[in-house]
N, C-alpha and C positions, 0 to 999 in steps of 0.2 A: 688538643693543645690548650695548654692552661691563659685562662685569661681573668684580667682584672677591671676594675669597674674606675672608668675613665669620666664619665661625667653622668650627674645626678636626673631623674624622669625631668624635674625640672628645667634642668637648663639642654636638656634634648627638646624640650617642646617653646622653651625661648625662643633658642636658636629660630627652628622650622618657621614659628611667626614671625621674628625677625626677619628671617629671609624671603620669606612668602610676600608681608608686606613692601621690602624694598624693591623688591621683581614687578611686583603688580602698581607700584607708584612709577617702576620706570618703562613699565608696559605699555601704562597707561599716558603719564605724563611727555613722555618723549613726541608722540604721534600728536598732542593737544598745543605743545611746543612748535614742532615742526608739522604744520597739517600739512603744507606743500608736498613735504617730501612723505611723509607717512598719513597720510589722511586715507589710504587703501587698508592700514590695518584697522583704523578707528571704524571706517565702515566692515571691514569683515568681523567687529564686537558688537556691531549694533547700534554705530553711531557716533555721535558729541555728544549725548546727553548721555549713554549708557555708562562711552570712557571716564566723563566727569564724575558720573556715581561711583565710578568702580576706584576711580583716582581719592574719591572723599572718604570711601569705606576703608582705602588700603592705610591711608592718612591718619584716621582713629585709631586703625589696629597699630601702626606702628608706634606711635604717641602713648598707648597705652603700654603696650609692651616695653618701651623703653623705661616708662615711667615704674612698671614691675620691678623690671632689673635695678633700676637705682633704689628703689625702697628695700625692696629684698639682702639691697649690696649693703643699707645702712642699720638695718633690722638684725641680721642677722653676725654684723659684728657686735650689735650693742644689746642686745638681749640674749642672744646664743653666744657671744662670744667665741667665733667661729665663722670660718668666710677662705675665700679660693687667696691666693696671692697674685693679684690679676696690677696692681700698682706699678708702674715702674721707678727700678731703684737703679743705684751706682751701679750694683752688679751686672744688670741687664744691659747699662752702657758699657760695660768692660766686655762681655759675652759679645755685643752687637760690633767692638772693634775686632777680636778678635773673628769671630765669624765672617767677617770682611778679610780677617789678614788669610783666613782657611781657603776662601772661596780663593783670592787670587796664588795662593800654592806658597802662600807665605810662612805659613807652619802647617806641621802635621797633624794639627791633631783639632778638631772643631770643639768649642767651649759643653762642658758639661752643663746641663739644665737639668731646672723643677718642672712644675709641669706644665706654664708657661713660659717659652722664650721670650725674648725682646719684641720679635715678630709678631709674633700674637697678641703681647702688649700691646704694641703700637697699633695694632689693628682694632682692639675696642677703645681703646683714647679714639682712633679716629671717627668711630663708629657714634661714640656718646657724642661727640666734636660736631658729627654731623649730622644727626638727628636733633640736635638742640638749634641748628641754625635754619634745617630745612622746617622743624615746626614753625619755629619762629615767621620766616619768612613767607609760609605757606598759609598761616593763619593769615595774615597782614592781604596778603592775595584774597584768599578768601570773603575776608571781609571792608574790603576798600573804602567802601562806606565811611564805615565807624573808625579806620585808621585814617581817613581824609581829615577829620576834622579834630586831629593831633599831627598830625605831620603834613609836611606839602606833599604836592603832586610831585615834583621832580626826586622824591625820597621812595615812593610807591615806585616810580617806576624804575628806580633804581634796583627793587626789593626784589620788583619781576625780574631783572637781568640776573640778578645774586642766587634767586633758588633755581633756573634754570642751569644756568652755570656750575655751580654745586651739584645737579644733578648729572650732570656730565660727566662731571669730576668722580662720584661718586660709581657712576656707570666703570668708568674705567678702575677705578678703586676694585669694583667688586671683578670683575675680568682675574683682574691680579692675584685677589685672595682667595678666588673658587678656585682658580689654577695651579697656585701656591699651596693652597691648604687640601681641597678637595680633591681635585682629578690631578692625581698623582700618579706619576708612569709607576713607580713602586706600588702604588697600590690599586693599581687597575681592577675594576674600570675606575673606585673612586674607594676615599677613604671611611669609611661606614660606621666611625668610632662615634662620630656626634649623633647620629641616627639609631645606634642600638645601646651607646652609650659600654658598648668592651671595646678591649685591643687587648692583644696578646701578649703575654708576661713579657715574651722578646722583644718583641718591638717596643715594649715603654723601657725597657733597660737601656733596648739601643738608642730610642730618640729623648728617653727623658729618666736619666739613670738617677740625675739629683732627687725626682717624685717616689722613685722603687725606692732608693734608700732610706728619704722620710721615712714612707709606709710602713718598711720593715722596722726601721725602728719603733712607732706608732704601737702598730700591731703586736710585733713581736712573733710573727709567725708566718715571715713572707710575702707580707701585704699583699694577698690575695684577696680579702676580703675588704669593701669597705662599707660601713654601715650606709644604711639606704633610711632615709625620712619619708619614703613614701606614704607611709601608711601613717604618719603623725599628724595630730590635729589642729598643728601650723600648716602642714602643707594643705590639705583639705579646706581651712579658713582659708587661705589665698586663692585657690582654682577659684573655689567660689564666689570672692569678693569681684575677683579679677572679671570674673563670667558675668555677673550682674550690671558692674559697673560699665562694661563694653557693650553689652547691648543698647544698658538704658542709653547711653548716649550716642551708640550710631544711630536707635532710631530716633533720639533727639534731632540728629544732626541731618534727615531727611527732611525733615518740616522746613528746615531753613532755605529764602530763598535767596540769597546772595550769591548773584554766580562768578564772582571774583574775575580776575582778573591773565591774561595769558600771557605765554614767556615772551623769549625772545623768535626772533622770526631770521630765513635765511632767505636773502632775494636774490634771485638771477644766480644761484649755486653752481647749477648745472646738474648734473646725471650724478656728479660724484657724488654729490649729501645724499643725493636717494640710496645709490648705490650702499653709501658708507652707514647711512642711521640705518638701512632694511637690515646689513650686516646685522648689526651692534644688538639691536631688535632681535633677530634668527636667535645671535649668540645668549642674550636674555631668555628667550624662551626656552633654548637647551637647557641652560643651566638651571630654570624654573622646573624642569622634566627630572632633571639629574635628583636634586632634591625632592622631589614629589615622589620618586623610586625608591630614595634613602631614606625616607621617612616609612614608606611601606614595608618596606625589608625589615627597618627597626619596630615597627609594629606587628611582624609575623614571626621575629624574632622569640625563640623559647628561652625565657632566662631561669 
């Protein structure tokens, strides 16, 4: 079956840290939030002090990877002249009415797309949206100290309610999108295009007919092929830079002793918070499993 190349080594291996890190800050951070009700998985990690290491490590990597993806996003329009169309525009507002008017049986016929829909826009806006507010507010956590004596007390603990809440939020965000995006009854068990970075000629015609026809025009020979940068000495400077700079500062960030500050707390809940966060937890770690699979499949993968 012929297939075409859907997304770049690079943004297969974004992705994977992106997702790794927001699994393992809500692994971790949830049970450090809710020790009542989850304080049984923090002890089957190894503790408080292990979950807050692994909560600080997960913190860097996502910080730093998101900080990849935005220099990469402005680099490569402004020196390559060349970039994904990942923005949203008018059209993706007219596609996202329509696709409302499809889903309730209002037309026939669902809007044709590039190779991001609206949905998938919205879902890295929300993604940069909330990486920039949970750094933000995580750092401030972190360091209470040094944020005391720029802001009041009642603004700190405001900070603690806002990134726990956000994580929440966020928890339920990713529910949606692995369910939406990934674990697709059609593509059972799961969709493996981000992980080996193919999908099949058919399927991008049928889910993303606007991307085939660029291409072929592009190309000129059925946009089967798209040229890969792997092997150029842009992408080799950035592993690199990327790998140095991550290390030196996690292990920077172990010397530090500021043990910040904790979320919000659930008193007198009852059985249901344990019941409900153990849930949300299970379903975290599945879906930290589901990817951890899709990631090795695309790595045994023969291209």
């Amino acid at each position: 079956m012929k297939e075409i190349k859907r997304f770049s080594r690079v943004q297969i291996w974004v992705h994977t840290l992106l997702g790794l890190s927001v699994m393992v800050l809500l692994l971790t951070g949830l049970p450090i939030t809710f020790s009542d009700q989850l304080g049984w998985f923090m002890s089957l990690i190894g503790g408080p002090g292990i979950t807050m290491l692994l909560h600080r490590l997960a913190a860097w990597m996502l910080i730093f990877t998101a900080t990849f993806i935005g220099v990469h996003f402005i680099l490569t329009r402004t020196l390559l002249r060349r970039g994904e169309e990942v923005l949203f525009t008018l059209k993706d507002l007219r596609d996202a009415i329509l696709d409302m008017k499809y889903a309730l049986g209002l037309t026939d016929e669902p809007p044709k797309i590039g190779k991001y829909d609206w949905i998938r826009k919205m879902n890295m806006a929300g993604v940069t949206f909330f990486v920039i507010l949970m750094a933000a507010t995580g750092l401030m956590l972190w360091f209470p100290l040094e944020v005391a004596s720029s802001v009041s007390l009642t603004t700190i603990i405001a900070v603690r309610t806002v990134h726990a809440g956000l994580a929440i939020v966020f928890l339920l965000f990713l529910l949606a999108h692995t369910t939406s995006i990934h674990l697709r009854p059609d593509k059972f068990p799961m969709d493996m295009s981000i992980f080996t970075g193919y999908m099949t000629l058919e399927d991008a015609k049928k889910e993303f007919p606007l991307w085939v026809e660029k291409m072929d025009l592009e190309a000129g020979d059925g946009g089967s092929v798209v040229k890969s940068q792997k092997n150029s000495l842009y992408y080799r400077l950035w592993v690199g830079a990327v790998a140095v700079s991550f290390l030196t500062l996690v292990i920077g960030s172990l010397r530090l002793r500021s043990e910040g500050l904790a979320g919000l707390r659930l008193i007198d809940a009852g059985a249901w918070a344990t019941v409900g966060l153990s849930t949300a937890l299970g379903l975290t770690l599945l879906y930290l499993g589901a990817m951890i699979y899709g990631q090795a499949k695309g790595l045994g993968r023969k291209s």
